[in-house]
MARKEMI-690839 format. One record per residue (C-alpha): residue in one letter; x, z, y. Coordinates in steps of 0.1 Angstrom, whole numbers. Layout:
% residues N
{drense "A",{X,Z,Y}}
...
***
This chain:
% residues 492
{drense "X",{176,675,-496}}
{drense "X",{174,709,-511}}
{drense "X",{196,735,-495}}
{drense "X",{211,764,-517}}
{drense "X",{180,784,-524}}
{drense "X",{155,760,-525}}
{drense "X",{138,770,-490}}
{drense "X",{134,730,-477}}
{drense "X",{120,721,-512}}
{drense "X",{92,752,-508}}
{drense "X",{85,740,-472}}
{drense "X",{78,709,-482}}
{drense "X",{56,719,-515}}
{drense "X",{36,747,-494}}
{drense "X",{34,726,-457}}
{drense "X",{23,684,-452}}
{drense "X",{47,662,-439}}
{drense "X",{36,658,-396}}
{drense "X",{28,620,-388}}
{drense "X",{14,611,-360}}
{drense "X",{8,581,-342}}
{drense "X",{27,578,-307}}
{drense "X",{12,570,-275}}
{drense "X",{33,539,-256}}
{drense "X",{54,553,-229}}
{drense "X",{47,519,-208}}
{drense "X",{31,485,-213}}
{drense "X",{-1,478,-229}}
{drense "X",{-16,500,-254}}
{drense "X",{-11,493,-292}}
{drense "X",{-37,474,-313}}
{drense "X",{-56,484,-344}}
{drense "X",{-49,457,-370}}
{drense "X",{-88,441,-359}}
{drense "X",{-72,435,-322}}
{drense "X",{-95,467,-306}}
{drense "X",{-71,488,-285}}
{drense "X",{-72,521,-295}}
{drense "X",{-92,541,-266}}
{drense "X",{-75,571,-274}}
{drense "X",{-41,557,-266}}
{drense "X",{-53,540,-237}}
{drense "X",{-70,571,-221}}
{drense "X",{-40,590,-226}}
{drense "X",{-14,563,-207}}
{drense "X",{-42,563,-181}}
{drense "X",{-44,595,-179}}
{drense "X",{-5,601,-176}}
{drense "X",{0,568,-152}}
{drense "X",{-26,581,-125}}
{drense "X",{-25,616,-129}}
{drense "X",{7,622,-141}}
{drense "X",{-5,648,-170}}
{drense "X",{-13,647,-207}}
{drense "X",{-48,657,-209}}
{drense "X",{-59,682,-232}}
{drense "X",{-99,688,-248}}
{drense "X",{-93,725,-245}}
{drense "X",{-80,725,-212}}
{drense "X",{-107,709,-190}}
{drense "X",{-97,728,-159}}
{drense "X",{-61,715,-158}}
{drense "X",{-77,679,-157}}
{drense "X",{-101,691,-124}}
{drense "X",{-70,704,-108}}
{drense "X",{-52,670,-116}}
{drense "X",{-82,650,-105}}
{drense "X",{-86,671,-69}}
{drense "X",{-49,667,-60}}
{drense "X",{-46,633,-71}}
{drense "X",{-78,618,-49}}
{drense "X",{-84,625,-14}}
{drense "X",{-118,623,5}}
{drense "X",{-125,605,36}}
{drense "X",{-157,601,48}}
{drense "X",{-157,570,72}}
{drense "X",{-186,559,87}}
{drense "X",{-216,570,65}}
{drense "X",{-197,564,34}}
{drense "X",{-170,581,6}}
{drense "X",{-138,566,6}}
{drense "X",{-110,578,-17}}
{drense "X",{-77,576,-21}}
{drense "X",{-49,580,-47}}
{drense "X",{-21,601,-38}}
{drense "X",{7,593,-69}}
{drense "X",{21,619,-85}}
{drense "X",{55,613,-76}}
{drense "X",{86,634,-80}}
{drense "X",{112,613,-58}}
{drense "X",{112,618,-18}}
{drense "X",{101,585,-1}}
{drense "X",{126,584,25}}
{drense "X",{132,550,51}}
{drense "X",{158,545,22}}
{drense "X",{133,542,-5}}
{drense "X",{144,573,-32}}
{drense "X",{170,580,-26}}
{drense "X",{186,604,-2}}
{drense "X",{212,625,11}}
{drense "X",{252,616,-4}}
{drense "X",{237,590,-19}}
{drense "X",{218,572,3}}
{drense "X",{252,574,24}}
{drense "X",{272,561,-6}}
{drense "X",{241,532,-13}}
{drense "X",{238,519,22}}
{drense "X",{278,513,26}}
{drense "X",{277,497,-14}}
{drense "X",{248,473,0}}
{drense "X",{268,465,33}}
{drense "X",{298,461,6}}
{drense "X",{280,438,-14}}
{drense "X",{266,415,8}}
{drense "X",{302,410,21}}
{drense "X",{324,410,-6}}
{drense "X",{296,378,-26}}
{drense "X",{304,359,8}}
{drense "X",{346,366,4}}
{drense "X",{342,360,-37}}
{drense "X",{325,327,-32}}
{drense "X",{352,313,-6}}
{drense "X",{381,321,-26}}
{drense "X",{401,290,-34}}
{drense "X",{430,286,-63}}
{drense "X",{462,280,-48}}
{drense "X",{476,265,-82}}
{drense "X",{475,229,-88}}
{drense "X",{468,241,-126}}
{drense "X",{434,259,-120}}
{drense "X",{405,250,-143}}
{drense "X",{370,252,-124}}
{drense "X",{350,265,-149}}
{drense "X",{375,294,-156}}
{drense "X",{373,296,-122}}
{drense "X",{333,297,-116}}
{drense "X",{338,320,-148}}
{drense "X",{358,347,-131}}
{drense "X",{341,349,-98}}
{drense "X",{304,353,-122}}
{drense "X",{319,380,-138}}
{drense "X",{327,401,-107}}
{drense "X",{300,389,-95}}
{drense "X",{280,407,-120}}
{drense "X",{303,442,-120}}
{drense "X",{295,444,-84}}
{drense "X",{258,441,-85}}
{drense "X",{254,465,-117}}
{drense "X",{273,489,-97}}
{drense "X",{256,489,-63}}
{drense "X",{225,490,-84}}
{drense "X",{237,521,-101}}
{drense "X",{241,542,-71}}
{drense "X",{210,533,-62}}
{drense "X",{196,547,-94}}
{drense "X",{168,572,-89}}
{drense "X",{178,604,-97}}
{drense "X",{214,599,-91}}
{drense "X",{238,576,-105}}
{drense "X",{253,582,-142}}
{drense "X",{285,594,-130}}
{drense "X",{303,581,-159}}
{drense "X",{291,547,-154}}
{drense "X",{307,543,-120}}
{drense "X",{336,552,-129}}
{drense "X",{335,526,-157}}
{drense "X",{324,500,-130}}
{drense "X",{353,510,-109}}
{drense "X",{379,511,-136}}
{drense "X",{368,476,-149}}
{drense "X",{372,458,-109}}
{drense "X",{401,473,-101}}
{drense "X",{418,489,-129}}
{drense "X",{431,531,-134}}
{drense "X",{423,549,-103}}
{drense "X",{455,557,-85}}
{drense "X",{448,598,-87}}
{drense "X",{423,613,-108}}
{drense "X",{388,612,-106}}
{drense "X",{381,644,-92}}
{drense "X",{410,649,-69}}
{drense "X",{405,649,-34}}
{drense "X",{402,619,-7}}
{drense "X",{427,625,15}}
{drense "X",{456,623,-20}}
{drense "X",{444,592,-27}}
{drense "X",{461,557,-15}}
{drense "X",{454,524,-10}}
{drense "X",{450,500,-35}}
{drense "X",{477,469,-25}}
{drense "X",{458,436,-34}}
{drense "X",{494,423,-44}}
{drense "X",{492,450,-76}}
{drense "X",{456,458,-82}}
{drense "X",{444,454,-117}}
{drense "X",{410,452,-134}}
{drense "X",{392,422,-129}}
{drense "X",{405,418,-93}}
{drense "X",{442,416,-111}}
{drense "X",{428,386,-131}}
{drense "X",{410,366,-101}}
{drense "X",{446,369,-83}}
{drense "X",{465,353,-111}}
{drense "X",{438,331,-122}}
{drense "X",{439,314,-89}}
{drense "X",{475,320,-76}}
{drense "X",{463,345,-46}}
{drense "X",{500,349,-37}}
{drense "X",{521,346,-9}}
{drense "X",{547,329,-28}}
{drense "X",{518,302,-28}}
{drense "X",{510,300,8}}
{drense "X",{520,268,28}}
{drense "X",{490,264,52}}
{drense "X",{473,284,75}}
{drense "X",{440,281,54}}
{drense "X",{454,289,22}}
{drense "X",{467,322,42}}
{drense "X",{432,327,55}}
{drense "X",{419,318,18}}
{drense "X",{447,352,9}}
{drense "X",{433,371,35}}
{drense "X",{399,365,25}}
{drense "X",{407,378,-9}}
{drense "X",{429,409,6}}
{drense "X",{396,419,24}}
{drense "X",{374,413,-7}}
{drense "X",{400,444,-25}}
{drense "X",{397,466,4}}
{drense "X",{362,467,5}}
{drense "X",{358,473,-32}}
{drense "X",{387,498,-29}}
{drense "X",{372,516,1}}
{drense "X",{341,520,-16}}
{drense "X",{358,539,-45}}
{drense "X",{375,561,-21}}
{drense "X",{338,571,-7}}
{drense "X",{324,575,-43}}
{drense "X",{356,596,-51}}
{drense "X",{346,617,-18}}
{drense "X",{311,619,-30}}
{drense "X",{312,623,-69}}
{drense "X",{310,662,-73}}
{drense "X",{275,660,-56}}
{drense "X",{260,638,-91}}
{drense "X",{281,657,-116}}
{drense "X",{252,686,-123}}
{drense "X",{278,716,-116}}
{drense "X",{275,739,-94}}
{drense "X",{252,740,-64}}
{drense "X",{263,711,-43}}
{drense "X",{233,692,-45}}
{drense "X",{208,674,-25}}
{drense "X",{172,678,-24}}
{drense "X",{157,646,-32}}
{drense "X",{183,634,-63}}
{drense "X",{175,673,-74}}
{drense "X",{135,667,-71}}
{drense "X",{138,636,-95}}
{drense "X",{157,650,-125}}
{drense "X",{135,683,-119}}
{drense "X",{105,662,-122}}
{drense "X",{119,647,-152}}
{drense "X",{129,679,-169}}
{drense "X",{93,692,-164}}
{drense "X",{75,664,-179}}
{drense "X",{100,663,-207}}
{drense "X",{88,701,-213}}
{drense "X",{53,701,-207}}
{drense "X",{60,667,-238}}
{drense "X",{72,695,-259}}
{drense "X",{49,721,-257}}
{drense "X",{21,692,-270}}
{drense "X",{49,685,-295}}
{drense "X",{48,722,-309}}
{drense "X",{12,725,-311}}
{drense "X",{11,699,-334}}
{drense "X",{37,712,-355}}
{drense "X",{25,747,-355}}
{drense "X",{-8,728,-368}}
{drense "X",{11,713,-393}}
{drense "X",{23,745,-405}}
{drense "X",{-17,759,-406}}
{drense "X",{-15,778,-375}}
{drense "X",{-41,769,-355}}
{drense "X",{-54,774,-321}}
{drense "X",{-77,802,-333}}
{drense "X",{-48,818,-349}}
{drense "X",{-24,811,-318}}
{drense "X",{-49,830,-301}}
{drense "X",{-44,865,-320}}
{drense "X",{-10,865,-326}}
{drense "X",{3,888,-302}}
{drense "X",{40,892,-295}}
{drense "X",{54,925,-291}}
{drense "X",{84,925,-267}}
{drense "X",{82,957,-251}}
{drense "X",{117,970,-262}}
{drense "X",{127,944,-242}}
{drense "X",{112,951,-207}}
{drense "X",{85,926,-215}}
{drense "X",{45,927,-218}}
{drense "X",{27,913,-251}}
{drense "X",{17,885,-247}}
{drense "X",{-1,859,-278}}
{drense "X",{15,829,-286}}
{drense "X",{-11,804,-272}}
{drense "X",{-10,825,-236}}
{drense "X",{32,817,-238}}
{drense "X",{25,779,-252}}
{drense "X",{-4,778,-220}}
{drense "X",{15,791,-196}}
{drense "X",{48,770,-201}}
{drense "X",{22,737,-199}}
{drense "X",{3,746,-170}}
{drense "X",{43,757,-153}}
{drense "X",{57,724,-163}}
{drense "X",{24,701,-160}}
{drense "X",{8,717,-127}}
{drense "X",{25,744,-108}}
{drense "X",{60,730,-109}}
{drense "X",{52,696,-101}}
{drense "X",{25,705,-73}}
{drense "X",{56,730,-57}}
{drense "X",{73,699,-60}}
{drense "X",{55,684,-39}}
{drense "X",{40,706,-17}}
{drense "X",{61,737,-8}}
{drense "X",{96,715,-3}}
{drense "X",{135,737,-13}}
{drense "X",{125,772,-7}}
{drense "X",{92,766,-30}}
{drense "X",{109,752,-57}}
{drense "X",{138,784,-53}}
{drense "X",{108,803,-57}}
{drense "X",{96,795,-94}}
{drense "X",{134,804,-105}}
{drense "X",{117,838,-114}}
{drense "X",{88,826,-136}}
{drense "X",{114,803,-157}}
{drense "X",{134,832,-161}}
{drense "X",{107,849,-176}}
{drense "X",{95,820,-197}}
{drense "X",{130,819,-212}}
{drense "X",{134,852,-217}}
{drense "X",{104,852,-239}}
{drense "X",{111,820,-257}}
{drense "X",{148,835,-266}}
{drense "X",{133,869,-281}}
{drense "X",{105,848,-302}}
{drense "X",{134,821,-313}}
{drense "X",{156,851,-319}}
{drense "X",{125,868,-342}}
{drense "X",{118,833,-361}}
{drense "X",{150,828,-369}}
{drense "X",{158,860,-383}}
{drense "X",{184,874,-355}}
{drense "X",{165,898,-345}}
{drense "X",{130,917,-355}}
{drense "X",{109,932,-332}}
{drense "X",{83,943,-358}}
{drense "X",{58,916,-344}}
{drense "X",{35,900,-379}}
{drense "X",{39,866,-378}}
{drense "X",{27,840,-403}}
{drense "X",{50,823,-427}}
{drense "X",{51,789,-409}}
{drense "X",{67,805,-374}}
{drense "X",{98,810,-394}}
{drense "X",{103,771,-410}}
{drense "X",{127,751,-398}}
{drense "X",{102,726,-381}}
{drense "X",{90,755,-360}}
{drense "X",{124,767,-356}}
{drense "X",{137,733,-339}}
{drense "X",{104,729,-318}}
{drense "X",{109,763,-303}}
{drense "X",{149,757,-298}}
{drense "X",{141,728,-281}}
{drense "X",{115,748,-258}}
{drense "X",{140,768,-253}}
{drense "X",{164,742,-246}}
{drense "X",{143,723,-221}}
{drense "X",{130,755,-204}}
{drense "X",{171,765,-197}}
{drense "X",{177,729,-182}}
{drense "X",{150,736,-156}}
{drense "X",{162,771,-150}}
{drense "X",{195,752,-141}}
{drense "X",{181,724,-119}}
{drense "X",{159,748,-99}}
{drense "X",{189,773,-95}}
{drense "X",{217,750,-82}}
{drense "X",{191,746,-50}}
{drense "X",{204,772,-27}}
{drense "X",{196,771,14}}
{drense "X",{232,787,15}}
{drense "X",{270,785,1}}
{drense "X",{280,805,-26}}
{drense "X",{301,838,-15}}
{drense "X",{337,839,-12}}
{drense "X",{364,866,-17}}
{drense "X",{397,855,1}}
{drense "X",{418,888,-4}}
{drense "X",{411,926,-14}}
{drense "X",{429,960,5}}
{drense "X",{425,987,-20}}
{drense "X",{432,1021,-19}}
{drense "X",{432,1048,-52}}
{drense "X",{429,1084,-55}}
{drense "X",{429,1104,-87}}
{drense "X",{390,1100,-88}}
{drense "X",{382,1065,-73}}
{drense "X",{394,1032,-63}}
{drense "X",{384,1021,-27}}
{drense "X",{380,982,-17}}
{drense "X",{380,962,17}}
{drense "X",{367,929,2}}
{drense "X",{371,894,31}}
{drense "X",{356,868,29}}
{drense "X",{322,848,40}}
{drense "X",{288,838,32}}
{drense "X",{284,879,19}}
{drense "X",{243,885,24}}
{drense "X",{224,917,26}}
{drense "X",{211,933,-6}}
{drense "X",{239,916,-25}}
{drense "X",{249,935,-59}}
{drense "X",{286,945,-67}}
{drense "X",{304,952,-99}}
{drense "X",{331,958,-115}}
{drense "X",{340,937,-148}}
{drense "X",{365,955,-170}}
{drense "X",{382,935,-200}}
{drense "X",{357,947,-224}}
{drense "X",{326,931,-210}}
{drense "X",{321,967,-198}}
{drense "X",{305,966,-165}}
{drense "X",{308,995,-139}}
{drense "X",{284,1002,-112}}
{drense "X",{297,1015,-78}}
{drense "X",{293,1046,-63}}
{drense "X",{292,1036,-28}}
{drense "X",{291,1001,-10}}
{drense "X",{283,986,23}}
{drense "X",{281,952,33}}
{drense "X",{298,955,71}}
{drense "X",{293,920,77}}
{drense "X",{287,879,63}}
{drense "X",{327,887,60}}
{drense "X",{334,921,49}}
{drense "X",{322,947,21}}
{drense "X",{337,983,19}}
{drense "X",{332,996,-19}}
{drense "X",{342,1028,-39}}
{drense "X",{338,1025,-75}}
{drense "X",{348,1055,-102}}
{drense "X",{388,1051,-111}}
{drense "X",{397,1024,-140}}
{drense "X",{423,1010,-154}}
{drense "X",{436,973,-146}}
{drense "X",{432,944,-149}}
{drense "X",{397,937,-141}}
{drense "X",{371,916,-117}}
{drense "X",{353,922,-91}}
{drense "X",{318,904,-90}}
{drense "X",{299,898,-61}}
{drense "X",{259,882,-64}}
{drense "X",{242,875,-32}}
{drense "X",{201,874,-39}}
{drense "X",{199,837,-36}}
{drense "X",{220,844,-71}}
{drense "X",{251,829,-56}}
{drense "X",{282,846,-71}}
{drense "X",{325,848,-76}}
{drense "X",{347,866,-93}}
{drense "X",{379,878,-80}}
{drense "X",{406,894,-108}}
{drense "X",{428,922,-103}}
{drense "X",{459,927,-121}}
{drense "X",{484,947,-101}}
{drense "X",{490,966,-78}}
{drense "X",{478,934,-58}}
{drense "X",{450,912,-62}}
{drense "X",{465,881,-79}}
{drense "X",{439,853,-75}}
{drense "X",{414,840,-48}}
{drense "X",{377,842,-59}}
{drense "X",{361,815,-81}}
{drense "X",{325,810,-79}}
{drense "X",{304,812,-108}}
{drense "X",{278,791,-121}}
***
């Protein structure tokens, strides 16, 4: 469709549409229509199944590197033995992948399951109405439910968080408190009133006490009050547990954290293939990738060309990252927060310059600035700030904390006692007027993990005061009146 002035009818007169054939993700390669697999196709899924890269004809090194840390030699008694070392992302604990909350939250589910199939299949109906297959229906259902839900937190790379919740809403109906409220305010769920499928299983098979005449039909009750406590219990611990596979804020664990970086990596290092080809499709070349240089000095940045940014982000997301990954555990991974800073910096001034926000005087041809170049780069950018986040919300420690401010004011400046904890040396201090306006102080200290004296120039209230440790853990803490009038909130 053409828009207003006729640019996406020009684009497509002046550029070819992009086809391409796609590799399979899994599976057996696709066939030509003689039955001959296409070599190409299954060189690549070899490539990516054993060496976990996409391998490229101009970047030969990249495939040594991949090769040497993929193989091992051994040289065993006269001969050359070697062995393949997969290119995993996920921490093989005595749990399998999973680790940390959620190997807690997995290994109770499992121990809930095997129980609670045991106490499902004993049930009996205490009506003298019951139909068996309803009955064999009910029991399949929750069945199933259970098992899709003990599977999910078991997922590698954490469990969707909005599926669990699903799970737990469908067995035993609306949570008593919210979601993300704290343990100790939730309460029990009483069997004689739980909902959800649980609900239905009682009055399916009469599971009251009204019913009860025997001592087996109360054991068959009790049986069924058991089978709602352990499903109920179970919530309570996921409730416990939930902010730690929410993606906010930096209450993470290593091993869930490794496997969605390693999937955020490989998703980029996809992309950067993906905008080579459409930069081809737009007649900019390799050779031409190569000599357009982009001009970001203004900025704080070098020059740099645009196939040394596009080369750089692969090698990141296809070699270094994943071989930190591996190798060099938390406090390597903390340390390639830097180099994605950078590589989003520079991606946001040349998506800025392409898309006409800004102009930095850099000559770039006329296919950078189509909107096919515009999307592959925004979602460069896009993938690029999604690493950035995963790698940052791994910290060795807490974020800092203001509990309460003393201040004192003369006519020139305004003089702080900030408490709190977790305050580290080298920490950086401002304060955050209304305006955006930041202001620098003129003297700080940090006396201790719990206290900073501070002076900063005289300003008018209301404002914040922002404290960043170097691990980039920060909080806020607003001032209004004469008092401060809020505890500190950490900031993502």
């Amino acid at each position: 469709m053409a828009t207003e002035n006729g640019t996406d009818i020009e684009n497509i007169q002046a550029f070819p549409l992009l086809t391409s054939q796609l590799s399979p993700s899994s599976g057996s390669p696709q066939t030509s229509g003689n039955g001959s697999a296409n070599l190409k196709q299954i060189t690549e899924q070899a490539f990516r199944d054993i060496l976990a890269i996409r391998p490229s004809n101009s970047d030969p090194k990249s495939i040594l590197s991949a090769l040497q840390n993929a193989f091992t030699i051994n040289h065993v008694d006269g001969h050359t033995e070697w062995s393949w070392s997969p290119r995993s992302f996920t921490v093989q604990a005595d749990m399998g992948e999973v680790t940390g909350a959620q190997a807690s939250i997995y290994t109770r589910a499992k121990t809930a399951l095997d129980q609670s199939i045991i106490l499902l299949d004993s049930l009996r109906s205490l009506r003298g109405d019951s139909d068996d297959e309803d009955s064999d229906a009910a029991r399949s259902i929750i069945r199933s439910n259970l098992i899709d839900l003990v599977n999910e937190l078991g997922r590698v790379g954490g469990p969707r968080v909005q599926l669990v919740d699903s799970k737990f809403e469908t067995l035993l109906g609306p949570a008593p408190t919210p979601a993300l409220s704290s343990p100790e305010d939730s309460n029990s769920i009483d069997p004689e009133q739980v909902e959800g499928l649980l609900g239905r299983l009682r009055e399916l098979f009469g599971l009251n006490r009204i019913l009860v005449n025997t001592i087996a039909e109360e054991q068959n009750l009790t049986n069924f009050y058991i089978l709602v406590d352990h499903i109920s219990a179970l919530r309570q611990n996921w409730i416990s547990r939930r902010h730690f596979f929410t993606g906010e804020g930096t209450n993470v664990f290593l091993g869930t954290q490794l496997v969605q970086l390693g999937w955020a990596l490989a998703v980029l290092a996809d992309t950067v293939y993906e905008s080579e080809a459409i930069l081809d499709s737009v007649f900019i070349g390799a050779a031409e990738r190569q000599t357009m240089r982009l001009d970001f000095r203004q900025y704080g940045l070098n020059s740099i060309t645009l196939d040394e940014l596009l080369s750089w982000i692969r090698h990141f997301s296809s070699q270094e990252g994943p071989l930190t990954i591996r190798e060099a555990g938390k406090d390597g991974v903390i340390s390639l927060l830097g180099t994605v800073k950078r590589l989003e910096s520079l991606l946001s001034r040349l998506y800025d310059e392409i898309t006409g926000r800004a102009n930095n005087g850099n000559i770039l041809s006329v296919g950078m600035r189509t909107p096919r170049v515009q999307h592959s780069f925004n979602d460069l950018l896009i993938h690029t700030q999604r690493v950035k986040q995963l790698i940052a919300q791994l910290r060795r420690l807490p974020d800092p904390e203001i509990r309460f401010i003393e201040t004192a004011q003369d006519d020139q400046s305004w003089k702080f006692h900030i408490f709190g904890k977790h305050f580290q040396d080298s920490l950086q201090i401002k304060l955050l007027r209304s305006n955006g306006n930041d202001v620098s102080p003129t003297n700080y200290q940090v006396v201790s993990e719990n206290l900073i004296f501070a002076i900063f120039p005289r300003k008018d209230r209301p404002f914040h005061i922002v404290i960043t440790n170097p691990d980039q853990g920060s909080v806020s803490f607003e001032v209004k009146g004469d008092e401060p009038c809020s505890d500190g909130v950490g900031l993502s």
